[in-house]
BAMAR-186631 format. One record per residue (C-alpha): residue in one letter; z, y, x. Coordinates in steps of 0.02 Angstrom, whole numbers, padded with zeros to 5 digits, always signed. Layout:
N
AZYX...
This chain:
658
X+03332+07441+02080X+03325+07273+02100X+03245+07149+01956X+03403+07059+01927X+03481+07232+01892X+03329+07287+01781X+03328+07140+01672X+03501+07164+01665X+03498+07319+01576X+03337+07294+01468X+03442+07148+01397X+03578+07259+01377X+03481+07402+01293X+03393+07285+01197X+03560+07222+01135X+03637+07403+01117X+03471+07429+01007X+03501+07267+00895X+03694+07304+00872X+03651+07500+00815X+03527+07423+00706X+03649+07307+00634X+03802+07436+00622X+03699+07548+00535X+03621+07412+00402X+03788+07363+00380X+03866+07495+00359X+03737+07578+00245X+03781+07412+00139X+03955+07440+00144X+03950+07615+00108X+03849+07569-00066X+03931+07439-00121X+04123+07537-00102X+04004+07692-00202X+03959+07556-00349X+04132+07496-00340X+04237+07663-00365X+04102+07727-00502X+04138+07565-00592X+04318+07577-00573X+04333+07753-00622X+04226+07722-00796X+04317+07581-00822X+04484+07684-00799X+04413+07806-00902X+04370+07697-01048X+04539+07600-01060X+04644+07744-01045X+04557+07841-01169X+04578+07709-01283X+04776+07681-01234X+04804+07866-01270X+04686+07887-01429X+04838+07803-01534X+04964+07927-01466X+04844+08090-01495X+04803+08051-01695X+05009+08034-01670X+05018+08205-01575X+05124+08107-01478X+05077+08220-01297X+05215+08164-01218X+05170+07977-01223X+04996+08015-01174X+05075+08154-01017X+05164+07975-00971X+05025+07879-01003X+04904+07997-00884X+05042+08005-00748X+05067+07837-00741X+04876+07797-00706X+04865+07922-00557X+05024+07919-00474X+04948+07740-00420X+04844+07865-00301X+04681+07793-00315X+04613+07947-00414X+04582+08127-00339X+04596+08203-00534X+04620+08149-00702X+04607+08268-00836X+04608+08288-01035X+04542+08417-01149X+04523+08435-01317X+04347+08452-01433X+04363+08624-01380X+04385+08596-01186X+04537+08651-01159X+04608+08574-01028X+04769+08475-01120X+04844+08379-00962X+04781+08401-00776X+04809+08311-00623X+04757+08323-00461X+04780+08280-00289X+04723+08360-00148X+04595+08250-00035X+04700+08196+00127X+04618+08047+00221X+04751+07997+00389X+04711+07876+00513X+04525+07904+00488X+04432+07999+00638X+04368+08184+00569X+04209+08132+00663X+04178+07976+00583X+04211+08069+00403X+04086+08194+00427X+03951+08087+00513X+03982+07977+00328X+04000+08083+00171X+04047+08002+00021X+04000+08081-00150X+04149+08049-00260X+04096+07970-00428X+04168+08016-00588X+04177+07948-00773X+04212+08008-00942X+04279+07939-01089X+04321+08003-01284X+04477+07995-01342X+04485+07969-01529X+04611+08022-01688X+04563+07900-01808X+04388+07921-01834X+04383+08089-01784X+04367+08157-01570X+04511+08196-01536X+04469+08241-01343X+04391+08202-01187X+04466+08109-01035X+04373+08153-00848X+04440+08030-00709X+04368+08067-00517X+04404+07923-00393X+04481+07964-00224X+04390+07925-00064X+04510+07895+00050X+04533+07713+00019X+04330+07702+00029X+04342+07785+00196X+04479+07657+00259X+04369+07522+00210X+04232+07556+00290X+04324+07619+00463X+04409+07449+00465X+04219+07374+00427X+04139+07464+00588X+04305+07432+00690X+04292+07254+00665X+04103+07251+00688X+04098+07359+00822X+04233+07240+00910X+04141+07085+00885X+03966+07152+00948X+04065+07203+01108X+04144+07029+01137X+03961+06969+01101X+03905+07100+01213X+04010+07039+01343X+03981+06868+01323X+03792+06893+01325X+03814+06981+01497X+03918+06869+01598X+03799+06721+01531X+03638+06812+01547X+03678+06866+01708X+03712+06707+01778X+03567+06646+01676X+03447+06764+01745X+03514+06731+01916X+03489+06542+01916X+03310+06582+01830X+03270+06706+01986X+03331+06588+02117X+03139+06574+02164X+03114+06722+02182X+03250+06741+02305X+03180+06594+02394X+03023+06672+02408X+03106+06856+02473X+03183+06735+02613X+03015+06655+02663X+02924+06818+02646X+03065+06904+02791X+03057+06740+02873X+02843+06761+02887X+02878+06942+02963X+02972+06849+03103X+02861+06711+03138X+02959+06592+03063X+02846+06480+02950X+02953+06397+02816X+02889+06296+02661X+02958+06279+02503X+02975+06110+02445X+03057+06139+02285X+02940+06203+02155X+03010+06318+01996X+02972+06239+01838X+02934+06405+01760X+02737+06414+01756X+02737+06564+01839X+02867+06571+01960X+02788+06405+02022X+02612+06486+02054X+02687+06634+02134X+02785+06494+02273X+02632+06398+02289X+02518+06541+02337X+02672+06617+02455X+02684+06431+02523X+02468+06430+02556X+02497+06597+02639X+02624+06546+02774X+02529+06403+02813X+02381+06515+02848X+02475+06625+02958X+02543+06489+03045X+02354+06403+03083X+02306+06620+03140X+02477+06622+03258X+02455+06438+03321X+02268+06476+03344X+02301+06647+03446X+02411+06546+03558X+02301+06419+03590X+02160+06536+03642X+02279+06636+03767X+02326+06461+03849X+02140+06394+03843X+02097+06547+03951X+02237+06540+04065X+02202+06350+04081X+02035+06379+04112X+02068+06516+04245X+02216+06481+04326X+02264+06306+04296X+02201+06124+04381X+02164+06015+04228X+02226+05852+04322X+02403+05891+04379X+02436+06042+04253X+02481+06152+04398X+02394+06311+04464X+02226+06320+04555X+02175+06365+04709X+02134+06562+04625X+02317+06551+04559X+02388+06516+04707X+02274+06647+04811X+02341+06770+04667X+02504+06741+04684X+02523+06765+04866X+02413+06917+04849X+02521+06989+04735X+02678+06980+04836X+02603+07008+05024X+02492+07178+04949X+02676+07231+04858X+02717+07396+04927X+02925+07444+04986X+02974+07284+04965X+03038+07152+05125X+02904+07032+05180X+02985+06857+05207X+02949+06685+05123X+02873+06506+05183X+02738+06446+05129X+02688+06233+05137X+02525+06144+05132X+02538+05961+05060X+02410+05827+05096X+02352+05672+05033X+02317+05545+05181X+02174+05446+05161X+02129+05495+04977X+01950+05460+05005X+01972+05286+05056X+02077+05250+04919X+01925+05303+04777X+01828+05211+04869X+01921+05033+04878X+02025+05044+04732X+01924+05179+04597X+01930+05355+04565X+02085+05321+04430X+02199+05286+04583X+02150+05426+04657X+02198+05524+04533X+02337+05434+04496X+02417+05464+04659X+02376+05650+04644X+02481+05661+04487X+02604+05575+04557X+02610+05690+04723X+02616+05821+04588X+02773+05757+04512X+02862+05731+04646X+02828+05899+04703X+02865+06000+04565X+03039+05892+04575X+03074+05945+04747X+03047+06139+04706X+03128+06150+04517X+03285+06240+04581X+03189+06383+04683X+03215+06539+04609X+03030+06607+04628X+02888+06475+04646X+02684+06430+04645X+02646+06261+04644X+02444+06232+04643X+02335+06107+04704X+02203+06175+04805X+02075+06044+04807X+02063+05860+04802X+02226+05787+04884X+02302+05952+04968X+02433+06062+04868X+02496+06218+04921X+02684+06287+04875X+02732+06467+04896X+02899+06515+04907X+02932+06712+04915X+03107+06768+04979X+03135+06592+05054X+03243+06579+05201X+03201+06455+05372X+03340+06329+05305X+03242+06333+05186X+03089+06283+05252X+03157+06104+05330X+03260+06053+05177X+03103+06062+05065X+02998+06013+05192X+03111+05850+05202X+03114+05817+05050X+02945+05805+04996X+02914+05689+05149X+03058+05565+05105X+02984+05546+04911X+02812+05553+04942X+02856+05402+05058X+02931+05297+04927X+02758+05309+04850X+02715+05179+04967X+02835+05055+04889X+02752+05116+04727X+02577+05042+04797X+02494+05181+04759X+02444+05204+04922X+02354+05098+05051X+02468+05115+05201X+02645+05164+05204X+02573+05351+05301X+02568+05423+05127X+02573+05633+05163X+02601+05746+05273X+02694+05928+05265X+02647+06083+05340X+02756+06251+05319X+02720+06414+05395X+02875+06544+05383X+02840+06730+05386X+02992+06869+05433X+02847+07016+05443X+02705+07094+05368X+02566+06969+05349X+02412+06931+05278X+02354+06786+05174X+02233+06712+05298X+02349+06724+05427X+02476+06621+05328X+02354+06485+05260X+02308+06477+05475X+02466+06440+05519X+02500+06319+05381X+02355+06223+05416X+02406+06223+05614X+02561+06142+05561X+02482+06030+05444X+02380+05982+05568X+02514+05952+05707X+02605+05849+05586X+02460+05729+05554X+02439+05692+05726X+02653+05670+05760X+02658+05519+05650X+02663+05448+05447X+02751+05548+05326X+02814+05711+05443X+02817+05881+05427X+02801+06015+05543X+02844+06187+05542X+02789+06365+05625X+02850+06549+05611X+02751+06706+05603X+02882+06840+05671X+02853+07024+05739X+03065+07066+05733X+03131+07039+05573X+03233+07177+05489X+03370+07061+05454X+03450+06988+05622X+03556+06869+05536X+03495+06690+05547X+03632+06550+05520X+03685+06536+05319X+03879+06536+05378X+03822+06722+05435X+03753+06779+05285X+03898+06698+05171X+04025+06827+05273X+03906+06976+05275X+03870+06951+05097X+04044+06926+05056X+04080+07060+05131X+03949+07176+05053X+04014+07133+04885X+04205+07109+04898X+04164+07315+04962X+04034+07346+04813X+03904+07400+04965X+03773+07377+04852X+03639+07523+04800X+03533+07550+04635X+03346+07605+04637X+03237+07633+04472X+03076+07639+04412X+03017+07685+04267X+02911+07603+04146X+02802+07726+04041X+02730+07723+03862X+02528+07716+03865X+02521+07831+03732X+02625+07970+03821X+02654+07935+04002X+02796+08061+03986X+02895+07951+03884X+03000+07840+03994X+03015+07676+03889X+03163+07621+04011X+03224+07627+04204X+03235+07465+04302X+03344+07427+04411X+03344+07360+04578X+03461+07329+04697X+03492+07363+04889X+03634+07309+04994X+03705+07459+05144X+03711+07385+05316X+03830+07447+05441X+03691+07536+05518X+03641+07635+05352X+03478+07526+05331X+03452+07461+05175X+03421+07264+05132X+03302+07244+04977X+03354+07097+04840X+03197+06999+04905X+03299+06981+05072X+03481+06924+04998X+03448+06872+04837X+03394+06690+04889X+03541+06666+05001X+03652+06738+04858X+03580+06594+04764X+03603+06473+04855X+03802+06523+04920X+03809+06542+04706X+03877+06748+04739X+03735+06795+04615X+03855+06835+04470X+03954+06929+04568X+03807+07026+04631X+03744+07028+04461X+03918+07094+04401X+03929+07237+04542X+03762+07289+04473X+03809+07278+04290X+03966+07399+04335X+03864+07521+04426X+03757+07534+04277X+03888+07564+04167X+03958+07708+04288X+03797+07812+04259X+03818+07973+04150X+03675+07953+04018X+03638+08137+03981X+03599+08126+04193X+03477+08004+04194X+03374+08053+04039X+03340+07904+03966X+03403+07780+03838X+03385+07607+03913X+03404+07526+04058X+03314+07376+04112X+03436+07253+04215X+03375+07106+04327X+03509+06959+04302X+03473+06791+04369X+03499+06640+04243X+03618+06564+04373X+03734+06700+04316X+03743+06630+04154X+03803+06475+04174X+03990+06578+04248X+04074+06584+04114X+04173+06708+04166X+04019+06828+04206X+03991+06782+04023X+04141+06836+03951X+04157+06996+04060X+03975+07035+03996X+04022+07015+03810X+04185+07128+03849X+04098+07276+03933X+03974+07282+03818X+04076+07289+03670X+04189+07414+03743X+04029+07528+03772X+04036+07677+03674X+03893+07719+03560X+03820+07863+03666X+03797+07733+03802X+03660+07662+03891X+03563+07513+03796X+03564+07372+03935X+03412+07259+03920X+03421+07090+04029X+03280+07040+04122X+03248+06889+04167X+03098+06799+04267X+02996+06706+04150X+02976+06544+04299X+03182+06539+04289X+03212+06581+04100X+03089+06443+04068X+03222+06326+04160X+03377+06395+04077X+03262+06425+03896X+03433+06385+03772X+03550+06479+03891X+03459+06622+03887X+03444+06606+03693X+03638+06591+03680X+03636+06738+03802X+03500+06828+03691X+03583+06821+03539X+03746+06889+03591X+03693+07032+03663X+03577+07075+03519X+03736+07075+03394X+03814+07227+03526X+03645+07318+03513X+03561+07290+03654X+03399+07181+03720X+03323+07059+03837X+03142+07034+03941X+03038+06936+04034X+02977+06985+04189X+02855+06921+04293X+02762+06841+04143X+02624+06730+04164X+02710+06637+04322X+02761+06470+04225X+02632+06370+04136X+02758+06336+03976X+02676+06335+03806X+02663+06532+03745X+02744+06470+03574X+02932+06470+03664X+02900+06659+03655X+02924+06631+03466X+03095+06570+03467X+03175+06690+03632X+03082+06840+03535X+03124+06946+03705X+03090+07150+03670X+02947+07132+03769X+02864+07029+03919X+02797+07117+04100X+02625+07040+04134X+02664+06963+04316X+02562+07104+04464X+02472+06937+04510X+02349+06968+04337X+02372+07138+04358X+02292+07139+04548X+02118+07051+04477X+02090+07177+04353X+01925+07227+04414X+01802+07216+04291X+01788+07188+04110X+01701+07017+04126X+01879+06956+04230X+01955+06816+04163X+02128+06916+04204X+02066+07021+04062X+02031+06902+03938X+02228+06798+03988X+02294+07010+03985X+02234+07048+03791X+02246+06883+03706X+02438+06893+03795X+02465+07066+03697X+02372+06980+03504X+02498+06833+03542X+02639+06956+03604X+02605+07103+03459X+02580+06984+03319X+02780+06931+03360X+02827+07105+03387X+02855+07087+03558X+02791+07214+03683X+02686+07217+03833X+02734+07293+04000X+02595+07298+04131X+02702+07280+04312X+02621+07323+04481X+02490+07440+04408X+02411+07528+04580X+02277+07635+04542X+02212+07729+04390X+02054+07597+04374X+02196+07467+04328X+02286+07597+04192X+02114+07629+04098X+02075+07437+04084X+02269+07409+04045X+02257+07548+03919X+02100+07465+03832X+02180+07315+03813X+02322+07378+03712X+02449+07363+03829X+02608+07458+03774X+02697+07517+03923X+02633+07507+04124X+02749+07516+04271X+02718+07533+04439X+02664+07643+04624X+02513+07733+04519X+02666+07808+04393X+02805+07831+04509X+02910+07746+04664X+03062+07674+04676X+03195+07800+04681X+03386+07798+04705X+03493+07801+04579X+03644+07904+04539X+03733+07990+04404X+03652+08155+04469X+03458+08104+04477X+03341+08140+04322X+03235+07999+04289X+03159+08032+04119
């Protein structure tokens, strides 16, 4: 029961208690005084009508006094009036028979009156001639006092009334702090720090919102501090102070991570950026133009590759930068390639620089299995063979061993993707991601998709999905999926969620939108709960889309994530105001697990104290080998996915995942 309702009723008891109380009194006064009143009247009826009759008696006149008698009690007021001589024999007698209407039995017998009676002599000259005996009747007593407790009784329940429509809006104004501080305590639990400005009067409702008010702002210093330290160690580890983009070890981890990924396509480009003549620039015009023009090449950069959907941007050392782009296609290559040239030109104009040969690009595309020294080779070759072509030029060269997709102009894919779609050619594979705690229990399944070839072979979503980008079929694709997913028979697959990869782009079709709200809605409740994925480097871009998106599917009962966390370099604290069901640690952290001194496992748990302390869980993706799920486990990790738990598999209404 709530304190509003329990003040409620103590007030009311307490004013049940005072109007007993006052019943009682009063009627205990009532009663006593109507007592005095009919022993008073019937003495005093006694007395005057023994002296009316004591003329008529030394007369022997009985008659007159039978007349005299009758008159008295036919008035009603007297239950029995009776006279008897010296002798006591009863001369005249009337009585009537005690009859009280209107009057509830009840409240007769719970109070008895004892009728009072009077006597009086009656006289013959100056002898006795007789006695007169009048009782009262107690019917008009009980009338009064039934009308007395109706009327009270009436009043104190109007009162009554009254006293609980005001008290209770009395006691609700009175306990609006209270309520305020119920709202900032729920508001604490989610990380949401608010401060009460207005302070109660009331003594101590005020100290009570003062110390609630001290409290959040402690818990805000722990949660702001906890964030700090996981960013100071990622900063420190992965991150070049100067520019604010990754290092040369985040870069390296990166590419590791998606080269050393097993059943998965091998394609992307990679580029090497250089700074021309950055030593002679410290030297002739100061180490603060040097780095001056280095954050500037770092702008311009991270300009030129804001719109790729998977990215890592670093600066390697001094003036070279490297940019990885997994899943990239060779189109791809030239158009970036381009444009970083033409804008790191314009630096010139700038004067930034002290000729007009400002950078040069080199770009290495792979379409097989390579390795990272191989890449960084060929990059360099190209680099190279730029710098000696002219200012500001890029070159390009392509590691190939037979690519397992033979289409190469983008009006090619368009059709064949068109066409893979428009005939919903498009496969699902799982994985499952599995509690620490029980590595039975299959948290959730996700998805991946695979597009059917005419000759059976299957195209993974690292080969399409940046051409479905960029011909802007990802919500269809994404939609295809979604429907798929929906097909599956719950009680097949054995478990309760499914994880769903959907690219941001999707979100901004507003019919993919509105489709999305529909078919969830329409879901009924033994159904799958969907949870969105999306990658962290792409939410990041689309933060207050993905909110809007958030939110909405959270009212139909189902969730969002962020994979591939630890990718961006945003401030953790976003992760505050998305409050995703839980984040998957990017493989690239998950690949330097190797001992406990590793700064990987320092970024890993202070991730999960940040992560935890928002209720947010942590997934561990790419986990490899049983070394990797012991240190994972240790550092609290709730759920691990990955080739140590289980492989890729397809999926269909008739396979048994969980």
């Amino acid at each position: 029961m709530t304190l509003y309702r329990q003040l409620i009723v103590f007030t009311l008891v307490l004013f049940l208690l005072l109007f007993t109380g006052t019943w009682v009194a009063k009627l205990e006064s009532t009663r006593s005084f109507l007592m005095n009143q009919l022993e008073s009247h019937a003495q005093d009826t006694a007395t005057s009508l023994g002296l009316s009759i004591s003329q008529h008696m030394a007369e022997g006149d009985m008659v007159a006094v039978e007349s005299m008698i009758n008159a008295v009690f036919d008035r009603g007021y007297y239950r029995e009036v009776r006279l008897t001589d010296v002798q006591e024999k009863v001369l005249i007698d009337r009585t009537l028979d005690v009859t009280i209407e209107n009057i509830p039995q009840w409240f007769v017998r719970l109070i008895p009156l004892k009728t009072p009676s009077a006597t009086a002599n009656v006289m013959a000259g100056w002898l006795q001639a007789g006695t007169i005996y009048v009782e009262s009747h107690p019917g008009y007593a009980y009338k009064a006092l039934w009308d007395t407790a109706t009327r009270m009784t009436i009043w104190f329940a109007v009162t009554g009334v009254i006293v609980f429509i005001a008290g209770g809006f009395g006691l609700r104004i009175l306990l609006q702090p209270l309520k305020r501080v119920e709202l900032q305590a729920e508001a604490l639990c989610r990380k949401q720090y608010t401060i009460q400005e207005r302070l109660p009067r009331t003594r101590e409702l005020r100290q009570v919102v003062e110390a609630m008010n001290r409290m959040t702002c402690k818990v805000k210093e722990m949660f702001e501090e906890q964030v700090g330290i996981a960013e100071r160690l990622r900063e420190h580890a992965y991150r070049d102070p100067l520019t604010g983009l990754g290092n040369r070890r985040y870069f390296e981890g990166q590419i590791k991570a998606r080269l050393d990924r097993r059943g998965s396509t091998t394609k992307g480009i990679m580029l090497l950026f250089q700074i021309n003549d950055l030593q002679q620039l410290n030297q002739q015009k100061g180490f603060q133009a040097g780095d001056e023009m280095i954050k500037r090449a770092a702008v311009v950069l991270q300009e030129e590759t804001v719109h790729a959907s998977s990215c890592a941007l670093a600066r390697l050392t001094g003036g070279d930068f490297g940019i990885f782009l997994p899943d990239a296609s060779a189109w791809d290559a030239e158009a970036f390639a381009a444009g970083i040239t033409n804008k790191i030109g314009q630096l010139a104009v700038e004067q930034l620089s002290l000729t007009d040969n400002v950078g040069h690009v080199g770009v290495a595309i792979y379409e097989c299995t390579t390795t990272m020294a191989r890449l960084l080779s060929e990059a360099d070759l190209a680099l190279r063979t730029a710098q000696q072509a002219g200012p500001n030029t890029w070159m390009v060269r392509t590691i190939t061993e037979g690519s397992e997709d033979t289409l190469q102009g983008q009006q090619q894919w368009k059709e064949a993707l068109e066409q893979a779609l428009r005939e919903r050619q498009v496969v699902l594979f799982a994985q499952p991601a599995v509690k620490v705690a029980d590595r039975t229990r299959v948290l959730h399944l996700e998805v991946f998709s695979r597009i059917a070839q005419k000759d059976g072979s299957l195209l993974s979503a690292g080969v399409f999905m940046p051409f479905a980008e960029r011909l802007k079929l990802v919500s269809t694709l994404d939609r295809i999926v979604l429907e798929k997913v929906l097909e599956l028979d719950k009680a097949g697959i054995g478990v309760d969620s499914i994880a769903i990869n959907v690219s941001p782009s999707s979100l901004q079709d507003d019919s993919f939108w509105e489709w999305t709200t529909t078919a969830l809605r329409s879901l009924p409740k033994q159904a799958f709960r969907i949870i969105f994925e999306f990658a962290e480097f792409n939410a990041v871009q689309h933060l207050e889309r993905v909110k809007e998106f958030s939110a909405m599917v959270r009212q139909l009962g189902h969730g969002v994530g962020l994979d591939h966390f630890g990718q961006s370099f945003s401030n953790l604290a976003y992760l505050q105001s998305l409050r995703p069901d839980y984040v998957k640690i990017d493989r690239a952290y998950i690949g330097e697990l190797k001992d406990v001194a590793s700064d990987s496992r320092f970024f890993i748990g202070s991730l999960c104290s940040v992560a935890h302390s928002l209720d947010i869980d942590v997934i561990a993706e790419g986990v490899e080998n049983e070394q990797q799920w012991n240190m994972l486990k240790e550092l609290n990790v709730d759920a691990m996915q990955g080739y140590f738990i289980d492989r890729p598999k397809p999926l269909d209404a008739g396979t048994k995942m969980g």
